[in-house]
Backbone as numpy.savetxt, mean C-alpha at the origin, in Angstrom:
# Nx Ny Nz CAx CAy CAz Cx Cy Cz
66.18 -5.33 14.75 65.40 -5.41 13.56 64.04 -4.75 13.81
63.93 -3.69 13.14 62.79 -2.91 13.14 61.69 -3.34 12.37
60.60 -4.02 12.62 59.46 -4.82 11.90 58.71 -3.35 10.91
58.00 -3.78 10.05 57.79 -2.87 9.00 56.19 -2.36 9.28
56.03 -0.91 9.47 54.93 -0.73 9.61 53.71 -0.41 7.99
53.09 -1.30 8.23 51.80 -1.15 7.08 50.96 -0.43 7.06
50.39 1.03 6.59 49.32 1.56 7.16 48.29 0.98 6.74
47.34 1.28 7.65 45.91 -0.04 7.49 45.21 1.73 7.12
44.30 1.04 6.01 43.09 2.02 5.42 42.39 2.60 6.04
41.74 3.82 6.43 41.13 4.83 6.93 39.64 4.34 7.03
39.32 4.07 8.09 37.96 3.67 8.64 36.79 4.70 8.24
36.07 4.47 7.24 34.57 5.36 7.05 33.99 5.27 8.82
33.58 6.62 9.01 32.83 6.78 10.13 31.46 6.22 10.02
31.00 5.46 11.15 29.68 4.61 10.54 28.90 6.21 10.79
27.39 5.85 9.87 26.40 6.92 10.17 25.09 5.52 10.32
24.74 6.35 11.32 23.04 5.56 12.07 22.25 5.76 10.78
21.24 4.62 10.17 21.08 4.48 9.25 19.54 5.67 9.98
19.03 6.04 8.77 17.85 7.17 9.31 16.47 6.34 9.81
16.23 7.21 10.92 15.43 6.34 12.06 13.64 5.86 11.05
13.29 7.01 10.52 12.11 6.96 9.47 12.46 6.14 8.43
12.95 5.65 8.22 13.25 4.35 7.05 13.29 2.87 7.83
14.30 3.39 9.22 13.95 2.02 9.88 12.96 1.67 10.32
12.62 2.85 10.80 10.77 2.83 11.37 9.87 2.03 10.35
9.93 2.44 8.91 9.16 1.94 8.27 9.10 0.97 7.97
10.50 0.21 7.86 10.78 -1.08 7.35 10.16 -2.05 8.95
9.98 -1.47 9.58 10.14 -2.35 10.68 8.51 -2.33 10.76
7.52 -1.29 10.45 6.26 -1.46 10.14 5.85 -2.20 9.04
6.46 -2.40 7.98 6.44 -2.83 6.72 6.40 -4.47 7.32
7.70 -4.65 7.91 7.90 -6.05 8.22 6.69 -7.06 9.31
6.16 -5.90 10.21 5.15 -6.43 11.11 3.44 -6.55 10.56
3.27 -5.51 9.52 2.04 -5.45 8.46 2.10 -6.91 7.59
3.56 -6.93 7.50 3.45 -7.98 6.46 3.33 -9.28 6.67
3.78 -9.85 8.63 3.23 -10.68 8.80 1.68 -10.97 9.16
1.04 -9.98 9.51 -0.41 -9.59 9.62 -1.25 -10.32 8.60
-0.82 -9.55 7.07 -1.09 -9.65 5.51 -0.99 -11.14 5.60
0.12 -11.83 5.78 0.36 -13.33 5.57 -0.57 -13.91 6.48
-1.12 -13.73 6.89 -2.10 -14.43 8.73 -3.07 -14.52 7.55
-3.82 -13.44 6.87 -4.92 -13.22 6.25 -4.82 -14.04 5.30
-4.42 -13.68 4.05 -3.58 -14.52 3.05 -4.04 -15.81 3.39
-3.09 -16.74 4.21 -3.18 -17.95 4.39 -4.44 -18.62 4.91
-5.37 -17.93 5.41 -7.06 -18.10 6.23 -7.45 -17.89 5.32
-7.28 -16.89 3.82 -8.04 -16.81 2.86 -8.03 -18.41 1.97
-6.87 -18.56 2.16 -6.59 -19.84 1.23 -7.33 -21.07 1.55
-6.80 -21.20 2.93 -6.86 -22.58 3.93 -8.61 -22.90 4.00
-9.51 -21.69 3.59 -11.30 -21.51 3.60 -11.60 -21.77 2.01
-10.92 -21.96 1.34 -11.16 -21.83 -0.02 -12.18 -22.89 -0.17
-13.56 -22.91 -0.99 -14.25 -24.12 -1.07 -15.00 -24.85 0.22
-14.82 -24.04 1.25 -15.40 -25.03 2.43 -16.40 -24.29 2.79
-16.77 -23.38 2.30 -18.35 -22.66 2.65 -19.57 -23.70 2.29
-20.26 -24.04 3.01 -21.00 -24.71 2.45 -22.69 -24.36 2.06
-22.63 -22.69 2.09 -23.68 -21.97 1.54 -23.68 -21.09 0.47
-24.14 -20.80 -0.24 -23.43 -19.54 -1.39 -23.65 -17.89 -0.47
-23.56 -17.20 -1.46 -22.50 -17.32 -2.52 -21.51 -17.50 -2.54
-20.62 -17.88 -3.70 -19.00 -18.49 -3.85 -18.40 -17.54 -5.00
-17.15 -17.29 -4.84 -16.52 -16.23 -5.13 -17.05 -16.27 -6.64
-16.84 -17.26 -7.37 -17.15 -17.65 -8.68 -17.93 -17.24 -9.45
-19.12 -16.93 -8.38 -20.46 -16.38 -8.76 -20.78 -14.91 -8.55
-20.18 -13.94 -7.72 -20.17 -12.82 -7.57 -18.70 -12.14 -7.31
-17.68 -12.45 -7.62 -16.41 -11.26 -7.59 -16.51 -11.31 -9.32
-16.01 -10.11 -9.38 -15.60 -9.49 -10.67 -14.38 -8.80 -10.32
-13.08 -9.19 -11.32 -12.13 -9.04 -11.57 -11.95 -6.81 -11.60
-11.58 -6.38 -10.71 -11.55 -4.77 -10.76 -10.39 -4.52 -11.40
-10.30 -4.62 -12.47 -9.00 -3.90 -13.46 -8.71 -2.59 -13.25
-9.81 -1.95 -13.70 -10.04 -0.59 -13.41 -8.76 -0.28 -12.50
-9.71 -0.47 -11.54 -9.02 0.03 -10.21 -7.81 -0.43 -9.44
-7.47 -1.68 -10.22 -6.11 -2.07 -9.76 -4.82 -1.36 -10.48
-5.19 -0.87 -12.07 -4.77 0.03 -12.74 -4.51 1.28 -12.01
-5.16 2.40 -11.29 -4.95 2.99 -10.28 -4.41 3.11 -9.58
-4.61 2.03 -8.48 -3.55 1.85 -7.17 -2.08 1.83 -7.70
-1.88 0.91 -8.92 -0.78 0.36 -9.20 -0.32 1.74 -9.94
-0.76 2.33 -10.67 -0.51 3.58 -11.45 0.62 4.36 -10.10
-0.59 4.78 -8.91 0.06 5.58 -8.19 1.02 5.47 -7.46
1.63 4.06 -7.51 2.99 4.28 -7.13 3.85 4.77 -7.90
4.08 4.52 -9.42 4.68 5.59 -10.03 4.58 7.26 -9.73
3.34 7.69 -9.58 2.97 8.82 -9.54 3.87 8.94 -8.09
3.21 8.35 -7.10 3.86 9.18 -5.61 5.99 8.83 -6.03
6.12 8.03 -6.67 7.72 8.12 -6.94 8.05 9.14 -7.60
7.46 9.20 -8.86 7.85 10.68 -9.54 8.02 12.02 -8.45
7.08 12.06 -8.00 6.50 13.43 -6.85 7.36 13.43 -6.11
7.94 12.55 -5.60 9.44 12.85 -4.15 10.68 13.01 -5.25
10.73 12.75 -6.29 11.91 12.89 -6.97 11.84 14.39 -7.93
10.43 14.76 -7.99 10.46 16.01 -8.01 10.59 17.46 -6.96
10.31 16.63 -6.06 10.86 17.68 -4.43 11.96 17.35 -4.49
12.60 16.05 -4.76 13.94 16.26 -4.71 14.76 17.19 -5.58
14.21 17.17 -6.56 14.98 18.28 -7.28 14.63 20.17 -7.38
13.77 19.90 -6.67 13.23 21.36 -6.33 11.88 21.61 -7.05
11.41 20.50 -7.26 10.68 21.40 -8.83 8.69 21.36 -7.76
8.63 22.01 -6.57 7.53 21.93 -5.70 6.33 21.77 -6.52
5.77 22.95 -7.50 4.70 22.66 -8.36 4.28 21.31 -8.88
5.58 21.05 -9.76 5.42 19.35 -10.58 5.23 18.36 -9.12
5.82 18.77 -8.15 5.83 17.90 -7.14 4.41 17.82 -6.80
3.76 19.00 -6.51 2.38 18.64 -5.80 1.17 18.58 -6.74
1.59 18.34 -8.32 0.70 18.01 -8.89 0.68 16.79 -8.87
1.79 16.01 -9.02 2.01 14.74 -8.93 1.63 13.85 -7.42
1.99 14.42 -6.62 0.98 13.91 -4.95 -0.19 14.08 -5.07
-0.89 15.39 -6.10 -2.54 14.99 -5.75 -3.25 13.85 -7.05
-2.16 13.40 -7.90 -2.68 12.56 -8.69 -2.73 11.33 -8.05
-1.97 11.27 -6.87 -1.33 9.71 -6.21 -2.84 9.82 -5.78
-3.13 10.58 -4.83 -4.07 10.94 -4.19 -5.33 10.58 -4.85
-5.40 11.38 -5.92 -6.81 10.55 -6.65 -7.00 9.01 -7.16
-5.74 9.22 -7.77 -6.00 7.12 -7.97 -5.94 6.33 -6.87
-5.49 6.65 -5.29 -5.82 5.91 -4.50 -7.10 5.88 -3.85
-7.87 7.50 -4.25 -9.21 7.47 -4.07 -10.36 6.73 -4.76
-9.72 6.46 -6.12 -10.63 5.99 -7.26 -10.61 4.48 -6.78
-9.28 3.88 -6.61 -9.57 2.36 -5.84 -10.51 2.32 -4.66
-10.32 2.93 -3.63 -10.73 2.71 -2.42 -12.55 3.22 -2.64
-12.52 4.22 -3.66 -14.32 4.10 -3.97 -14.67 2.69 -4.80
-13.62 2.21 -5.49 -14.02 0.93 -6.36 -14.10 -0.34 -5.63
-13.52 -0.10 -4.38 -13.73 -0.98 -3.30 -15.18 -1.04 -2.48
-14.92 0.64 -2.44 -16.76 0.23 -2.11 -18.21 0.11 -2.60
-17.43 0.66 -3.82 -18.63 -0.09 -5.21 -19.25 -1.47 -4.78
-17.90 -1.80 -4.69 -17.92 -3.38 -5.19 -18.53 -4.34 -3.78
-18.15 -3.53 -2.76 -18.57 -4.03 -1.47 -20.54 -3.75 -1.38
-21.06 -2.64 -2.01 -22.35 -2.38 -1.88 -22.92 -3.72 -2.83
-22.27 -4.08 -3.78 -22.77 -4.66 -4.95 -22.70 -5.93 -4.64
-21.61 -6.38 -3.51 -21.20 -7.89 -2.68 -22.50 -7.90 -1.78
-23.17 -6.51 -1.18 -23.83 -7.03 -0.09 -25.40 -6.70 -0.35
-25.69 -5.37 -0.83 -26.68 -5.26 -1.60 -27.61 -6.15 -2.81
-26.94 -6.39 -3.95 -27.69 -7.49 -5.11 -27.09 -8.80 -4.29
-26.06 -8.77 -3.93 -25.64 -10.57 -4.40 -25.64 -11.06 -2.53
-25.81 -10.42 -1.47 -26.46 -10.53 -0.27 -25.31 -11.55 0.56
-23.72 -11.16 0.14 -23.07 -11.63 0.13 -22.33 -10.75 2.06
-22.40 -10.70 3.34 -21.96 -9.67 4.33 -20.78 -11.06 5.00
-20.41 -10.02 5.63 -19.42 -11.08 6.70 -19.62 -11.94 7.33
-21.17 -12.19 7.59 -21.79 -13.18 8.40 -22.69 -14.29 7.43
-22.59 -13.88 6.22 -22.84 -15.10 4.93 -22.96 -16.19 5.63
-21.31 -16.75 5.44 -20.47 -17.98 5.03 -18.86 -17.64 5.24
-18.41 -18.90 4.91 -16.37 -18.61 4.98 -16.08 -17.39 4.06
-16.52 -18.24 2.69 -16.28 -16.94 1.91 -16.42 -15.55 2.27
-17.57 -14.89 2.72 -17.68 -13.61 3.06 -17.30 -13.14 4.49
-16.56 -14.26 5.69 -15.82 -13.51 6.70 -14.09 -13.56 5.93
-13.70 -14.37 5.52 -12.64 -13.87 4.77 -12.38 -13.03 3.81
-13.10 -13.14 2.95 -12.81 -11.77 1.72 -12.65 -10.29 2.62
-14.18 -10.63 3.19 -13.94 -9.40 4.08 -12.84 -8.78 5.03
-12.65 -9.90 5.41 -11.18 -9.50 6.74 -10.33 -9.09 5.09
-9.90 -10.31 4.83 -8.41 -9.59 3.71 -8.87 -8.15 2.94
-9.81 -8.47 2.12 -9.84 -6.52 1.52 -9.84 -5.88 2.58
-10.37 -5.92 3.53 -11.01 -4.63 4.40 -9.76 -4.79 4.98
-8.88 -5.07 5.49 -7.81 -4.94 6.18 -6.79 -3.99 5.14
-6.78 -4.82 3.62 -6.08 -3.61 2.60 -6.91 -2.43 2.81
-7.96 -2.53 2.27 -8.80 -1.49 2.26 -8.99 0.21 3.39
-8.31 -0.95 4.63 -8.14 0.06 6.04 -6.53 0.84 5.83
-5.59 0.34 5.18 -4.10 0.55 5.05 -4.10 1.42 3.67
-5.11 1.34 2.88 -5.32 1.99 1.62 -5.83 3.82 2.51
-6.94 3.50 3.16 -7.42 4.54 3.92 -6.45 5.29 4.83
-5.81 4.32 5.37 -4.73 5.48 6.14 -3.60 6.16 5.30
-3.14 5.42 4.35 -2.30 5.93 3.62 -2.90 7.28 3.25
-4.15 7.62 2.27 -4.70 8.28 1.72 -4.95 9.55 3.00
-5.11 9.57 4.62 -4.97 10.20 4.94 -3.24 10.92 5.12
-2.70 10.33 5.20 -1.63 11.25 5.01 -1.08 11.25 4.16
-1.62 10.88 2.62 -1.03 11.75 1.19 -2.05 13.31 1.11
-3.44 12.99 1.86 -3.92 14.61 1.92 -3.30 14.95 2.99
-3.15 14.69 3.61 -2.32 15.83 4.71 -1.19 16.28 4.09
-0.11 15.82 3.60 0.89 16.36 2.96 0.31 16.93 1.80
-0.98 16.79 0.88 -1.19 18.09 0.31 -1.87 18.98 0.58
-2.64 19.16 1.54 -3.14 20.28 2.25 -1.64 21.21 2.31
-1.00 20.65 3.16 0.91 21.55 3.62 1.38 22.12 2.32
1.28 21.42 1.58 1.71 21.00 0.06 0.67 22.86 -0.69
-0.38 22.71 -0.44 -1.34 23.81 -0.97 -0.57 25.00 -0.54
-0.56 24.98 0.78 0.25 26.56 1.80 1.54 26.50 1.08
1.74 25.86 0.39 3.08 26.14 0.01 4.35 25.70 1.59
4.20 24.85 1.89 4.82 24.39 3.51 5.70 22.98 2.93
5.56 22.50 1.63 6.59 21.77 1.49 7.91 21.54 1.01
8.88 21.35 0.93 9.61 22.03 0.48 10.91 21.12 0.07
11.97 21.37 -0.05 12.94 20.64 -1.01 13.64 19.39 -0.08
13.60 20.27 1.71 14.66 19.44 2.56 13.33 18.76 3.26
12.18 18.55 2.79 11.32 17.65 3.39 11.06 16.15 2.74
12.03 16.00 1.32 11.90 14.95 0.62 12.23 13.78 0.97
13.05 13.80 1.94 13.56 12.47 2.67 12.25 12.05 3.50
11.61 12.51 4.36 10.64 12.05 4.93 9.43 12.06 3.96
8.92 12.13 3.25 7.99 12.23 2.46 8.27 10.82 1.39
9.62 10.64 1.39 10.42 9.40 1.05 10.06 7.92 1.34
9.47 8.53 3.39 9.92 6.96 3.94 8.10 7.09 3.94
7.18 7.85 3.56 5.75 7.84 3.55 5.35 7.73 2.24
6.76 7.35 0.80 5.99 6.44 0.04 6.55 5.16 0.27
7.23 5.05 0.68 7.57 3.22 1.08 6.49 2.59 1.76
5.87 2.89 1.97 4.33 3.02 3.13 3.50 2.61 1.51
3.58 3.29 1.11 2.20 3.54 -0.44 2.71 2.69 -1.08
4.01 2.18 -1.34 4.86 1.38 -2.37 4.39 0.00 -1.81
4.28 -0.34 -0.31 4.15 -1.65 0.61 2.52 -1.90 0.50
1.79 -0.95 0.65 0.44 -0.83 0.18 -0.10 -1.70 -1.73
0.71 -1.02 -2.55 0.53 -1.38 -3.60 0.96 -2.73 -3.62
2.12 -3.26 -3.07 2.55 -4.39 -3.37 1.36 -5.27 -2.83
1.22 -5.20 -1.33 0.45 -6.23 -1.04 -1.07 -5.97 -2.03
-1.58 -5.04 -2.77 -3.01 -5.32 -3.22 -2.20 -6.50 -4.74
-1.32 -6.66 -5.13 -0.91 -7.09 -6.10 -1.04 -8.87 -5.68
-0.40 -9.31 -4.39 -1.03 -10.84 -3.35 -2.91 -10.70 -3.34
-2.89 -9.63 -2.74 -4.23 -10.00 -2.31 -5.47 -10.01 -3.70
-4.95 -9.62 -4.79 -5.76 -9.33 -5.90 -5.55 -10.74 -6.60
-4.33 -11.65 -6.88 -3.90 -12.24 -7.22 -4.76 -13.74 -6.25
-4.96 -13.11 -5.40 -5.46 -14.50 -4.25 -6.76 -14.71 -4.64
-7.38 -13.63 -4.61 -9.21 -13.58 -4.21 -9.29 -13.63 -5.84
-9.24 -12.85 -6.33 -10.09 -13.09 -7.71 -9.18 -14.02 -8.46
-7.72 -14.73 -8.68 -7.84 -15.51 -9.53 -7.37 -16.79 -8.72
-6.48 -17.55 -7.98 -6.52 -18.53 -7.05 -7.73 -18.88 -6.59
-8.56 -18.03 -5.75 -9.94 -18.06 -5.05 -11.08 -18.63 -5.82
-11.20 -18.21 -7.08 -12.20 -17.89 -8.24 -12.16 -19.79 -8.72
């Protein structure tokens, strides 16, 4: 008695998932416990300063500029999906718009920081309040800055005409970077000016 052979289904060849996506996620994941360290010291200080100023009295809600940041993740998404499709021009108009609204925050950051330390005499060495605010923005504020250096670097390349259709995948895993950026100012905006307040 000859037992019956079944053919078993054709095995997909695995593919190594791409190293710049893991890379990022795996930066994403270690930033983000960082972010949470801050976060939670922002919280855990809430009310225990026992000198002014207190958030209550000098933060102002930056719409403006959260409008911006948040804008430009659309913008830097559009822009890789326009390299993806070839279309380089629309592409690098759209990277230097990312580019400016992440500039327009990160100057509205330091508006707001002259105006924290200048009129309202508010520095890191205040009180609770002002070594925390400080650590949490300025820590976004430092991840806002690096980002912004390498969305101009890719448009400087971008100007020479050096970018190009098969560079969209990596340019991909450097907005997941800007996308992780935006998210966390969305916690940290949410913490300090209305939880905090």
């Amino acid at each position: 008695m000859s037992a019956m052979s079944v053919p078993l289904p054709r095995a997909r060849p695995w593919i190594l998932p791409d190293r710049g996506v893991v890379g990022m996620y795996c930066l994403i994941a270690a930033e983000s416990a960082i972010f949470t360290i801050f976060v939670i010291a922002y919280l855990f200080y809430i009310g225990k300063s026992l000198t002014g100023p207190q958030p209550q009295n000098v933060l102002h809600v930056p719409i403006f500029f959260t409008v911006c940041l948040l804008s430009s993740s659309l913008t830097i998404h559009l822009a890789v999906r326009q390299l993806q499709a070839g279309k380089e021009r629309m592409f690098a108009l759209l990277w230097l718009l990312t580019l400016i609204l992440g500039a327009l925050f990160l100057g509205g950051t330091a508006q707001e920081w002259r105006h924290l330390i200048y009129d309202e005499g508010l520095t890191i060495s205040t009180n609770l309040f002002g070594t925390t605010y400080y650590s949490l923005v300025g820590l976004h504020a430092f991840h806002v800055t690096v980002g912004l250096i390498a969305l101009a670097s890719v448009a400087v390349f971008s100007a020479f005409g050096l970018v190009k259709r098969e560079h969209a995948a990596r340019l991909e895993v450097l907005s997941m970077y800007w996308h992780f950026v935006d998210a966390v100012w969305v916690v940290v905006f949410t913490v300090v000016y209305f939880i905090g307040r």
